[in-house]
C-alpha positions in Angstrom: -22.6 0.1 20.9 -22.3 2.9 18.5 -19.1 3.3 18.5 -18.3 -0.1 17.3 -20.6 0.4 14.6 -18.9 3.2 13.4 -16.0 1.8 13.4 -16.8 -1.9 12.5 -16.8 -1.6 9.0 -13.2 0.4 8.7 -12.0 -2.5 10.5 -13.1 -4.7 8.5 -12.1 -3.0 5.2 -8.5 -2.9 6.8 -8.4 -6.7 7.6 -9.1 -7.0 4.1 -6.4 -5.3 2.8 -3.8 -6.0 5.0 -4.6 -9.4 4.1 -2.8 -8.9 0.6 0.1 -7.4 2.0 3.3 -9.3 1.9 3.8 -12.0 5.3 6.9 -13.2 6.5 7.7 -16.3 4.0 7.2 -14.0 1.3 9.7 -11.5 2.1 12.3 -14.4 2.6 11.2 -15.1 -1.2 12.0 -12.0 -2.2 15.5 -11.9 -0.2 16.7 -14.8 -1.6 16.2 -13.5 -5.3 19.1 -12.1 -7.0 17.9 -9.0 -9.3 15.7 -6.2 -9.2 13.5 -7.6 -12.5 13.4 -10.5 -10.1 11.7 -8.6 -7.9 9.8 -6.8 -9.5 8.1 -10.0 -11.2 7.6 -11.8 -8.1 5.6 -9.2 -6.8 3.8 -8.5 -10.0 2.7 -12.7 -10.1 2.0 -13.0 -6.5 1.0 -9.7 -4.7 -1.3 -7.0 -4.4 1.1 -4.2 -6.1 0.1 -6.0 -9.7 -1.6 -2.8 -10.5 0.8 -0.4 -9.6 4.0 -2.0 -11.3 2.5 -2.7 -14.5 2.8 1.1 -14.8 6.7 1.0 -15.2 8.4 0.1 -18.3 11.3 -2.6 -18.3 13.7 0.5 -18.6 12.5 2.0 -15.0 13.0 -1.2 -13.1 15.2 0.5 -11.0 14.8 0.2 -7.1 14.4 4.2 -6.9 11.3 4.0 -9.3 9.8 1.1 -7.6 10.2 2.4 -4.4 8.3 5.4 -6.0 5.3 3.9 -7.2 4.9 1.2 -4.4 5.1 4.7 -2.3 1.9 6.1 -4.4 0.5 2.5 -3.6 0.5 3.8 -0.3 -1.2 6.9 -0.8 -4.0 4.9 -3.3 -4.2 2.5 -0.3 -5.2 5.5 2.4 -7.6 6.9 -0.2 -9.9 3.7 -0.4 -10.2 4.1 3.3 -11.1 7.2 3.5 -13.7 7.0 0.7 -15.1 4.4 3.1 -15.2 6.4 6.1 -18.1 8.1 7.8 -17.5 12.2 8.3 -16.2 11.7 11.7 -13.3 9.1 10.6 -12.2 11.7 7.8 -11.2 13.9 10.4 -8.6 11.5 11.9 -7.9 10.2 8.3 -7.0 13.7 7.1 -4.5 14.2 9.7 -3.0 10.9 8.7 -3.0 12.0 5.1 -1.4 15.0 6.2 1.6 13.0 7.8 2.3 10.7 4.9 2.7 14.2 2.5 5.2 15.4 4.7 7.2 11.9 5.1 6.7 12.2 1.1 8.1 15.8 0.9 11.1 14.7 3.2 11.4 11.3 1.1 
């Protein structure tokens, strides 16, 4: 029973925010558009990476910048979860932290 206590909340913080990730219909959205400012709106109107692409200039809409910042989104997304874990999550969250630095190195 402890262990699902430990873990209950993390779960649910997850479901929450894979809950404003992008589902299936969306993506065909975004396939059918035909430009990267396109893009780039439609996920600014109706997703969660609002935030993070209001940091770009019209001049940076490029799909080497975006992939960039949604990539930080990432990181931003990992470090609310870890703020929310207990000591004995961080453990297994900093291992996971250390995986996504090296996929960023190599990226």
């Amino acid at each position: 029973m402890r262990n699902l206590l430990e873990y209950s909340g993390i779960a649910t913080k997850i479901r929450a925010m894979e809950a404003k990730l992008l589902s299936p219909d969306q993506f065909a959205e975004i396939a059918a558009l035909g430009s990267v400012p396109e893009i780039v709106e439609y996920l600014k109107k109706n997703t969660a990476y609002t935030d993070v692409l209001d940091t770009l200039e019209s001049d940076q809409l490029h799909r080497g910048n975006i992939e960039k910042v949604l990539m930080q989104s990432l990181y931003h997304d990992y470090t609310k979860i870890y703020r929310f874990c207990g000591q004995k999550q961080r453990r297994f969250m900093k291992l996971l932290m250390k995986n996504y630095e090296v996929d960023l190195i190599n990226y």
